[in-house]
BALOBA-1460 file (C-alpha; in Angstrom, 3 decimals):
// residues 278
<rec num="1" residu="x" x="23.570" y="46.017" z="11.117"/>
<rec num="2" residu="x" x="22.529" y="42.530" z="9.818"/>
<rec num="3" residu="x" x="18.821" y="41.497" z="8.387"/>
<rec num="4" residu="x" x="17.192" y="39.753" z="10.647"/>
<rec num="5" residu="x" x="16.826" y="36.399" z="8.601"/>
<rec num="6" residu="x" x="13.299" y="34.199" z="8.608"/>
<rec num="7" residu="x" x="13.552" y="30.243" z="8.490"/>
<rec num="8" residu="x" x="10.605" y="28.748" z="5.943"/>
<rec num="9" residu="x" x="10.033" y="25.179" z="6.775"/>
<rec num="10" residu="x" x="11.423" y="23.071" z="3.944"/>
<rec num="11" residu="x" x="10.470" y="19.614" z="2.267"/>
<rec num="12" residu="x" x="13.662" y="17.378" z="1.641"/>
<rec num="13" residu="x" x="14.442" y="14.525" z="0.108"/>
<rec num="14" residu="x" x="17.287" y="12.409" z="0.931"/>
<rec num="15" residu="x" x="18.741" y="8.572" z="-0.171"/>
<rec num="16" residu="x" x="20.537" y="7.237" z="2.638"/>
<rec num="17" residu="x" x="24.444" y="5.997" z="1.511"/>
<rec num="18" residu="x" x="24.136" y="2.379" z="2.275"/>
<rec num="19" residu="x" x="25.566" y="1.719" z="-1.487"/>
<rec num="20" residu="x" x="28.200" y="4.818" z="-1.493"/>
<rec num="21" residu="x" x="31.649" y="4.430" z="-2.855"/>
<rec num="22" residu="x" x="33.831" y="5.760" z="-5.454"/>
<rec num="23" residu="x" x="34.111" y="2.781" z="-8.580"/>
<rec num="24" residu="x" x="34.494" y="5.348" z="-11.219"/>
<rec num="25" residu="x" x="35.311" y="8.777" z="-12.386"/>
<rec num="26" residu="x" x="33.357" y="11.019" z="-14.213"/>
<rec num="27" residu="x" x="34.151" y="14.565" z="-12.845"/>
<rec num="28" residu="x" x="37.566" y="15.712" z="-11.795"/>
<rec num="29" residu="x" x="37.055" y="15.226" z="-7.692"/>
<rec num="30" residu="x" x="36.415" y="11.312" z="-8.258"/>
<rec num="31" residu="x" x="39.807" y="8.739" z="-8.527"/>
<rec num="32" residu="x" x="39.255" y="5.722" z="-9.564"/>
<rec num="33" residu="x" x="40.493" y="2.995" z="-6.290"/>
<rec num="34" residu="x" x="40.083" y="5.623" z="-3.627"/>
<rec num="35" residu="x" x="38.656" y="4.077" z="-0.623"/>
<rec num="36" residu="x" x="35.623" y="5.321" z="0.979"/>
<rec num="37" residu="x" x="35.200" y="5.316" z="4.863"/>
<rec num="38" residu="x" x="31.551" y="3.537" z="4.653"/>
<rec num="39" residu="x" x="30.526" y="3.899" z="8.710"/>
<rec num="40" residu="x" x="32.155" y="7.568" z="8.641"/>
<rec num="41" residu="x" x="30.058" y="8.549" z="5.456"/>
<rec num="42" residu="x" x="26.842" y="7.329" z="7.156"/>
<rec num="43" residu="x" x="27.787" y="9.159" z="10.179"/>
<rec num="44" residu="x" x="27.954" y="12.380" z="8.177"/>
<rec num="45" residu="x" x="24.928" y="11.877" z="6.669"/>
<rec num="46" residu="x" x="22.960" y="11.128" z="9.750"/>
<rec num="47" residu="x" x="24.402" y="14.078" z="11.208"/>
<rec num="48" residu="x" x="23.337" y="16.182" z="7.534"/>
<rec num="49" residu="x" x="19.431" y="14.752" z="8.119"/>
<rec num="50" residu="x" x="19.315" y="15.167" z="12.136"/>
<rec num="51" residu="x" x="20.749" y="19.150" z="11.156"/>
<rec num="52" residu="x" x="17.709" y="19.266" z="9.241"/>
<rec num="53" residu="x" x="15.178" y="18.221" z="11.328"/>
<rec num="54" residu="x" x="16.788" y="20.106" z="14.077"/>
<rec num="55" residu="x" x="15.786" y="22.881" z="12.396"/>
<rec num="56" residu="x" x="12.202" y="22.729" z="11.401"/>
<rec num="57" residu="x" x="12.331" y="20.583" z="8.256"/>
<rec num="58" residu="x" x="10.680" y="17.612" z="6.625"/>
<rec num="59" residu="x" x="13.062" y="15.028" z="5.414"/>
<rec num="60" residu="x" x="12.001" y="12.338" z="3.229"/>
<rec num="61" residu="x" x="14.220" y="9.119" z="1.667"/>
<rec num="62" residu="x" x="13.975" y="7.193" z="-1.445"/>
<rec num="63" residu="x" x="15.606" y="3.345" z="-1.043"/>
<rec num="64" residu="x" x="18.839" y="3.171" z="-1.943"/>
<rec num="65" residu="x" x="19.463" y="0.607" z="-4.929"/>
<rec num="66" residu="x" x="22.652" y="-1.386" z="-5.005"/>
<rec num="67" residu="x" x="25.040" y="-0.724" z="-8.158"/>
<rec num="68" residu="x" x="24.135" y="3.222" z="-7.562"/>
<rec num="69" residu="x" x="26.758" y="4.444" z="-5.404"/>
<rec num="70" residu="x" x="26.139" y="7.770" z="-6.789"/>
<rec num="71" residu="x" x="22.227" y="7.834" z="-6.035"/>
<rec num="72" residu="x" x="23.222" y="9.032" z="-2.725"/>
<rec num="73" residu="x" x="23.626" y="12.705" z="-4.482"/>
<rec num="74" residu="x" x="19.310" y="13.438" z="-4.529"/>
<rec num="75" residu="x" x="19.644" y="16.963" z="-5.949"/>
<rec num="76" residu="x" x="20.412" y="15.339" z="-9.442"/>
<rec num="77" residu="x" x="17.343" y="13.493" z="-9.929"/>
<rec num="78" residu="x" x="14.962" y="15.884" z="-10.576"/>
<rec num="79" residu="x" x="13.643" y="19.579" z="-10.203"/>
<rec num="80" residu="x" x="10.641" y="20.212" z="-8.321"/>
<rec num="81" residu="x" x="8.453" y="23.625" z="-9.103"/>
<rec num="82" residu="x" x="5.185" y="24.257" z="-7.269"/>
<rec num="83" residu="x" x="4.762" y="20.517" z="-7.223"/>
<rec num="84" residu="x" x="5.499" y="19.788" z="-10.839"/>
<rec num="85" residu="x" x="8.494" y="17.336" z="-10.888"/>
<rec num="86" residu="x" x="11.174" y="17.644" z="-14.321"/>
<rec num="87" residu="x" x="12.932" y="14.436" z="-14.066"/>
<rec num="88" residu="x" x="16.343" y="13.660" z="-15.367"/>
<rec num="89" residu="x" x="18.250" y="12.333" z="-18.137"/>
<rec num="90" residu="x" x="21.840" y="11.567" z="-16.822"/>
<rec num="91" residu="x" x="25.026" y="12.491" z="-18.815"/>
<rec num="92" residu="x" x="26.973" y="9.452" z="-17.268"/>
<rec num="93" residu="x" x="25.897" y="6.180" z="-18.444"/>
<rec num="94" residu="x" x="26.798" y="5.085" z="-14.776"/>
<rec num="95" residu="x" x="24.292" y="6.921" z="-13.709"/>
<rec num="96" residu="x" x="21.314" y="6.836" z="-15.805"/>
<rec num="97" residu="x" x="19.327" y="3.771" z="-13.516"/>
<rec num="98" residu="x" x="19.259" y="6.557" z="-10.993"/>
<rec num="99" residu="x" x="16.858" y="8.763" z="-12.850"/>
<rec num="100" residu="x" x="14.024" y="5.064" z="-13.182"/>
<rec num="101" residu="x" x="14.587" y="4.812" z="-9.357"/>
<rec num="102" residu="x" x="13.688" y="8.387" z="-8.518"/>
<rec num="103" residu="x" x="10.956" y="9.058" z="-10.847"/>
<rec num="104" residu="x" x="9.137" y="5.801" z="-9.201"/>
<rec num="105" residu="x" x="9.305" y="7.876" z="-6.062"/>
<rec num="106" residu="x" x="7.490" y="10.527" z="-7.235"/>
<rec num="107" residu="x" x="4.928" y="8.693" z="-8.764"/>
<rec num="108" residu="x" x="4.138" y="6.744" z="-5.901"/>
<rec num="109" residu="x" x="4.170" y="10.036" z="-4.169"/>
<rec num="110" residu="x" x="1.007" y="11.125" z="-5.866"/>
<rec num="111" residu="x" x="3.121" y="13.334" z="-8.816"/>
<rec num="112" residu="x" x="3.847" y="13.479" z="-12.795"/>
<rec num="113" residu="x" x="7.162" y="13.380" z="-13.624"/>
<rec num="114" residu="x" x="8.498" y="15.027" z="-16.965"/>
<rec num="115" residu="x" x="11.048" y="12.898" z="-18.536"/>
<rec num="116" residu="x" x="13.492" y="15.271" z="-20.191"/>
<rec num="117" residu="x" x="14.426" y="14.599" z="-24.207"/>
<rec num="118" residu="x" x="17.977" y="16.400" z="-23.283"/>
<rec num="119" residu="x" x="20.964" y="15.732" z="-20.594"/>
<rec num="120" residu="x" x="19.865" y="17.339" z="-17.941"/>
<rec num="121" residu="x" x="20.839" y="16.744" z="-14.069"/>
<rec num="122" residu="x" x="18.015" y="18.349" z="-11.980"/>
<rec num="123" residu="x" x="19.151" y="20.712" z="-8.840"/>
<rec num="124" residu="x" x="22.713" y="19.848" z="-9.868"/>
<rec num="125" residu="x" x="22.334" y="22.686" z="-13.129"/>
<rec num="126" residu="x" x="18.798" y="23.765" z="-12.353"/>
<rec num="127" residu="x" x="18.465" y="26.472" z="-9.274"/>
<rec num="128" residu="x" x="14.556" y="27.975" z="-8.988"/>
<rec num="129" residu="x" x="15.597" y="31.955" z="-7.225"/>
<rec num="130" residu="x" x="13.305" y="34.750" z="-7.270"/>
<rec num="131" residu="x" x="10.790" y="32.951" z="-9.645"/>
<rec num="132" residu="x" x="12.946" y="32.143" z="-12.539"/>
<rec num="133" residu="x" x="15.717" y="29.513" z="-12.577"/>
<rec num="134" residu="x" x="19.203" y="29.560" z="-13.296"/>
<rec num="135" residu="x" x="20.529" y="26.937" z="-15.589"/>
<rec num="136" residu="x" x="23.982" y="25.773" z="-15.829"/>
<rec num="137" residu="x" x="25.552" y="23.934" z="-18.621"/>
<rec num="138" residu="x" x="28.596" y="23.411" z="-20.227"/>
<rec num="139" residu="x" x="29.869" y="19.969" z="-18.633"/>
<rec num="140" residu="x" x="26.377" y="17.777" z="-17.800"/>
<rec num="141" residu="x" x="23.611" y="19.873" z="-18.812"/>
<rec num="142" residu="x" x="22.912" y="20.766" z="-21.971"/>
<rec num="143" residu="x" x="21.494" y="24.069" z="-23.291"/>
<rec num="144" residu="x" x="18.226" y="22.459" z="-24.901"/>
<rec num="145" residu="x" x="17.128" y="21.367" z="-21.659"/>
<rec num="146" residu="x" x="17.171" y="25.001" z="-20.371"/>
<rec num="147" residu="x" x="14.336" y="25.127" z="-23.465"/>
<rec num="148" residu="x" x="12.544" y="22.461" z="-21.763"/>
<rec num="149" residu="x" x="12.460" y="23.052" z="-18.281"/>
<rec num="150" residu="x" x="11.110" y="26.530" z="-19.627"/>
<rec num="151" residu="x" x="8.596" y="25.238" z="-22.024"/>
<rec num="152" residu="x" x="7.455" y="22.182" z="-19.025"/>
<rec num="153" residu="x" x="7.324" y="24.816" z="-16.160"/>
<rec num="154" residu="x" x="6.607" y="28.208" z="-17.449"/>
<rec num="155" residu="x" x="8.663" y="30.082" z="-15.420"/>
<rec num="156" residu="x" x="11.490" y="31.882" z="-17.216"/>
<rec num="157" residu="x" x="15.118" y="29.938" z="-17.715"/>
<rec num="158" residu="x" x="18.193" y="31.937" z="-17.448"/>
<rec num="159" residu="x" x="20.869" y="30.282" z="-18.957"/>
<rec num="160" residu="x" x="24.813" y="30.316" z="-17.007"/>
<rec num="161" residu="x" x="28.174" y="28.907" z="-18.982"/>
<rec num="162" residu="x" x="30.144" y="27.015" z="-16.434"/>
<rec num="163" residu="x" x="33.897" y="27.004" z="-17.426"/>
<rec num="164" residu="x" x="35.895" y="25.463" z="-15.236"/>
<rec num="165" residu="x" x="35.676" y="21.219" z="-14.864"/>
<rec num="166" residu="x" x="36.380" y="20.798" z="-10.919"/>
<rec num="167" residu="x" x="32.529" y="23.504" z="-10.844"/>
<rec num="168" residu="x" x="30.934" y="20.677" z="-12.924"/>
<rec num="169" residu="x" x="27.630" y="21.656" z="-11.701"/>
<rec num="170" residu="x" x="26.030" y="24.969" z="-10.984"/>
<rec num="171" residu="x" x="25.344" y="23.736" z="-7.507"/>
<rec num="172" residu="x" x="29.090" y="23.249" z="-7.086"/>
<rec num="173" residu="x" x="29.469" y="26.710" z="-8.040"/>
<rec num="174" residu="x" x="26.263" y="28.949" z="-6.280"/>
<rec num="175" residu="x" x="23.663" y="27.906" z="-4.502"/>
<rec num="176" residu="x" x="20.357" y="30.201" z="-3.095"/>
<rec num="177" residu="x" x="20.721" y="32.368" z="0.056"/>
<rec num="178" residu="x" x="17.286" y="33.403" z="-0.039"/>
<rec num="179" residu="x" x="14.541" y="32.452" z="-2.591"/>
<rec num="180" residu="x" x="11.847" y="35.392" z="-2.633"/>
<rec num="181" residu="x" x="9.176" y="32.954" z="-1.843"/>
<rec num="182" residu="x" x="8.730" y="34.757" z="1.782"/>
<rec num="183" residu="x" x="8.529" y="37.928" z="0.046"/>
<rec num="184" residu="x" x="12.080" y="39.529" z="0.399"/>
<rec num="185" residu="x" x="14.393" y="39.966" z="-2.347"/>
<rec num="186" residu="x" x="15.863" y="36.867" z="-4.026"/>
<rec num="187" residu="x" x="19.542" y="36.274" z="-3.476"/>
<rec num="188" residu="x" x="22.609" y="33.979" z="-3.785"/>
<rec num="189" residu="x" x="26.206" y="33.033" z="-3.379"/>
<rec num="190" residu="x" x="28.543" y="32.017" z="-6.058"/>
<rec num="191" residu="x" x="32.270" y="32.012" z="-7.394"/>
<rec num="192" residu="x" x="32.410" y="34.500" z="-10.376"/>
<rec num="193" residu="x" x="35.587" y="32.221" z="-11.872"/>
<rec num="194" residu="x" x="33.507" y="29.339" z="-12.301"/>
<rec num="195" residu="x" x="31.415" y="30.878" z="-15.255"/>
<rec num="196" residu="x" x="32.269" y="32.471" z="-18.393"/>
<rec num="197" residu="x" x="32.850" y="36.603" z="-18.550"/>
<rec num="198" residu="x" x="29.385" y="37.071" z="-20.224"/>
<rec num="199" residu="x" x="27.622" y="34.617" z="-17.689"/>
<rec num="200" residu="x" x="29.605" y="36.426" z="-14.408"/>
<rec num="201" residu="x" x="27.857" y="39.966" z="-15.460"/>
<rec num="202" residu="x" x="24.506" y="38.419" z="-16.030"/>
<rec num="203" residu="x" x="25.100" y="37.480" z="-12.608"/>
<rec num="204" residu="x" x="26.588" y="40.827" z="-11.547"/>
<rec num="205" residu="x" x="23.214" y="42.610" z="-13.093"/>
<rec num="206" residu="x" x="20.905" y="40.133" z="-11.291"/>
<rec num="207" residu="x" x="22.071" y="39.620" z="-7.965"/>
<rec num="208" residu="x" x="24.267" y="43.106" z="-7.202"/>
<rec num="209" residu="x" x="24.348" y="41.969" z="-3.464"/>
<rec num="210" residu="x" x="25.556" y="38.386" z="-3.542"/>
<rec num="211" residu="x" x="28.023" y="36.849" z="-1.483"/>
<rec num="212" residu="x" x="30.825" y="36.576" z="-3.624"/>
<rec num="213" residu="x" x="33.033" y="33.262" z="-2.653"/>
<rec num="214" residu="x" x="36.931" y="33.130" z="-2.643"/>
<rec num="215" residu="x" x="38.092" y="30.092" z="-4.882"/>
<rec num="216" residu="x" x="39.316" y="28.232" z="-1.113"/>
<rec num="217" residu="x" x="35.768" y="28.432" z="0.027"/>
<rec num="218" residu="x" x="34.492" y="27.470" z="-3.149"/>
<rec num="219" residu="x" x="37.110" y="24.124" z="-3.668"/>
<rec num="220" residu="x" x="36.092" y="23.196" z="0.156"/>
<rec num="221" residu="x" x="32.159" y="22.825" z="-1.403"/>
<rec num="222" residu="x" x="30.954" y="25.531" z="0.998"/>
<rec num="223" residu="x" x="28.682" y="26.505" z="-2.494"/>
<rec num="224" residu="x" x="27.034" y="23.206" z="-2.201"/>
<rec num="225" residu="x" x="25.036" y="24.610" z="0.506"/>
<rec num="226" residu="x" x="21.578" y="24.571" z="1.306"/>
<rec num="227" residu="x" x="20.022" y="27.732" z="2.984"/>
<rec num="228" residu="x" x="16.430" y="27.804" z="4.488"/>
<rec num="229" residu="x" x="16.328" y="31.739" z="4.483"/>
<rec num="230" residu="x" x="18.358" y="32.172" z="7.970"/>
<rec num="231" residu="x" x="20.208" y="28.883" z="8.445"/>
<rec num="232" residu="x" x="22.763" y="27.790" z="5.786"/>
<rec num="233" residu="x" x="23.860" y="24.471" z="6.130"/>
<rec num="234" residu="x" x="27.411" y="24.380" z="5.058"/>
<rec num="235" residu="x" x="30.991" y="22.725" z="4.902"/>
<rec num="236" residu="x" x="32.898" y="23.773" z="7.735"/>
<rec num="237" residu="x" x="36.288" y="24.101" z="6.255"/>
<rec num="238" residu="x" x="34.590" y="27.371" z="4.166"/>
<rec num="239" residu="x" x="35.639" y="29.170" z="6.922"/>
<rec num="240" residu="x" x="35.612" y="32.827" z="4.752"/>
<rec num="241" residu="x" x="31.827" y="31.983" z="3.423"/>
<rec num="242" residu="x" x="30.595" y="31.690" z="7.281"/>
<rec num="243" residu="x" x="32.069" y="34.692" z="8.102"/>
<rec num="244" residu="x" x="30.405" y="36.445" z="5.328"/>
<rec num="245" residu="x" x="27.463" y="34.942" z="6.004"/>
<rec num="246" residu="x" x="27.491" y="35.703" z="9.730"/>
<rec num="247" residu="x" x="27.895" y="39.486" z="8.814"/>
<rec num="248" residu="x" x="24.845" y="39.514" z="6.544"/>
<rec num="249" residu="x" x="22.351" y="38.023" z="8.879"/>
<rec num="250" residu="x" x="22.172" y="34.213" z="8.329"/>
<rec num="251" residu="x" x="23.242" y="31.751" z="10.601"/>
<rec num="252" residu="x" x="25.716" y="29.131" z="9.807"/>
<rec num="253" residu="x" x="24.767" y="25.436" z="10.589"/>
<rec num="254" residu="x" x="28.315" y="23.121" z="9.794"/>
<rec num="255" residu="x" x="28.326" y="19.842" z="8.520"/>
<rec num="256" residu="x" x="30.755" y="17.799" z="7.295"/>
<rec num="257" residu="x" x="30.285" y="15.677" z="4.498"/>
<rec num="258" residu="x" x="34.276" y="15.151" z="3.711"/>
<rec num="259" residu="x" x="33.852" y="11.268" z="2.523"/>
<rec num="260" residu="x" x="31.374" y="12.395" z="-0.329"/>
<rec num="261" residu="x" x="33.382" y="15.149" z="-1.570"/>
<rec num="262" residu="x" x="35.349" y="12.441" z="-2.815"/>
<rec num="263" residu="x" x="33.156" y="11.699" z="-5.355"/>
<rec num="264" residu="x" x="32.626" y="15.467" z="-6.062"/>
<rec num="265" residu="x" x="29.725" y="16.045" z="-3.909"/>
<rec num="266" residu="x" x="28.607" y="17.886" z="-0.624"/>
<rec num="267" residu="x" x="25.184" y="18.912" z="0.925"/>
<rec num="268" residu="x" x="23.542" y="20.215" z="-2.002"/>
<rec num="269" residu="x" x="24.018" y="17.105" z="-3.787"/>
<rec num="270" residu="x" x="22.660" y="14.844" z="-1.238"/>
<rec num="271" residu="x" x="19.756" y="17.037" z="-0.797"/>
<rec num="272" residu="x" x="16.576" y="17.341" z="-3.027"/>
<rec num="273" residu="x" x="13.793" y="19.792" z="-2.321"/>
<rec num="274" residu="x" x="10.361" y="19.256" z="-3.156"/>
<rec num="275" residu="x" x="8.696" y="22.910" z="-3.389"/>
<rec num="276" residu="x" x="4.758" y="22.302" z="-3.362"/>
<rec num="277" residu="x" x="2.429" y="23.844" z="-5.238"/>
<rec num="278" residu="x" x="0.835" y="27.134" z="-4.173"/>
């Protein structure tokens, strides 16, 4: 029989795509020239923030700046532990204004923002579960920022070797089916072929009853997914994920983001969460 799941009420933050497009290409999804449906993009989006509030959760935006078409993707700029806010220092040069935009956000929103020495790319390699966090490097992130996100949040850093370029990001490649923070056990979903042999048993050892994705659900971005314990917002074309899902417990909540996998992203990426403090 399957769990019976519990919703927590989440706090999200979002940047609306007013400035989305595809002008360069730093990961292998993105092509330099494609053309982005603007109105359809915003239309997914809408529909990703309405989904949210539908069920239960607080969504919050940060103004979009024109010449960022990638600030769009809020999971990168930062990760936020029990209110304490590890900022980012972008790989891409592209990129890098994003980081000054968000950090102003949380600044005016009352927190302190660790700016990190190393390349690191917030939610998009860093992944708080069951009171630790997962860190993924090998394409953005790099391994001494696993030291510092440690060292800044005191909560123990378990370091994952991504090996294959189109899971860039560890939130390309798992994402968190249920945190622990309600009291349950901690648990994910992830593609074992996206990380190195030694990083796929660490895995195995941790998390012995994750959802293990097929490499179709994983290339449709159904691991950029955002779960809220019972709900898991996610791509609809991972049709085997939702199925899995379904037969565990949790309830799958669709939403197409198509135009911003384009650029290598999904719902993950355009979603940051700010966990509060105790």
């Amino acid at each position: 029989m399957p769990e019976n799941r519990v919703a927590r009420p989440r706090r999200y933050l979002v940047c609306p795509p007013d400035h989305f497009d595809v002008r360069y290409a730093i990961n292998p999804w993105m092509r330099e020239g494609v053309r982005v449906d603007t109105a359809l993009a915003r239309e997914q989006w809408d529909a990703l923030v309405r989904a949210y509030r539908e069920h239960g959760h607080t969504v919050e935006s940060v103004e979009p700046v024109p010449g960022l078409p990638d600030m769009v993707f809020a999971a990168n700029s930062a990760l936020v532990v029990e209110g304490r806010v590890f900022g980012s220092s972008f790989h891409a040069p592209e990129r890098r204004p994003e980081a000054e935009e968000y950090a102003a956000w949380f600044k005016a929103a009352g927190f302190d923002v660790h700016r990190p020495v190393s390349v690191c790319e917030g939610e998009g390699d860093l992944v708080p579960v069951g009171g630790l966090v997962l860190a993924g490097t090998g394409f953005r992130t790099v391994r001494a920022a696993h030291h510092e996100v440690q060292e800044f949040l005191g909560v123990p850093t378990i370091g994952l070797q991504l090996v294959d370029p189109r899971f860039y990001h560890l939130d390309t490649a798992l994402f968190v089916l249920d945190d622990g923070a309600a009291g349950g056990p901690a648990n994910i979903a992830y593609h074992p072929e996206a990380f190195s042999p030694g990083s796929r048993e660490v895995l195995r050892r941790m998390f012995p009853d994750a959802v293990v994705a097929t490499a179709d659900d994983a290339l449709a971005f159904g691991l950029n997914s955002v779960s809220d314990g019972r709900h898991v917002f996610v791509a609809p074309a991972a049709t085997g994920l939702a199925e899995q899902l379904a037969g565990r417990g949790y309830v799958p909540v669709p939403v197409d983001l198509t135009e911003f996998h384009k650029a290598g992203g999904g719902i993950k990426c355009c979603t940051q969460e700010i966990r509060p403090a105790p």
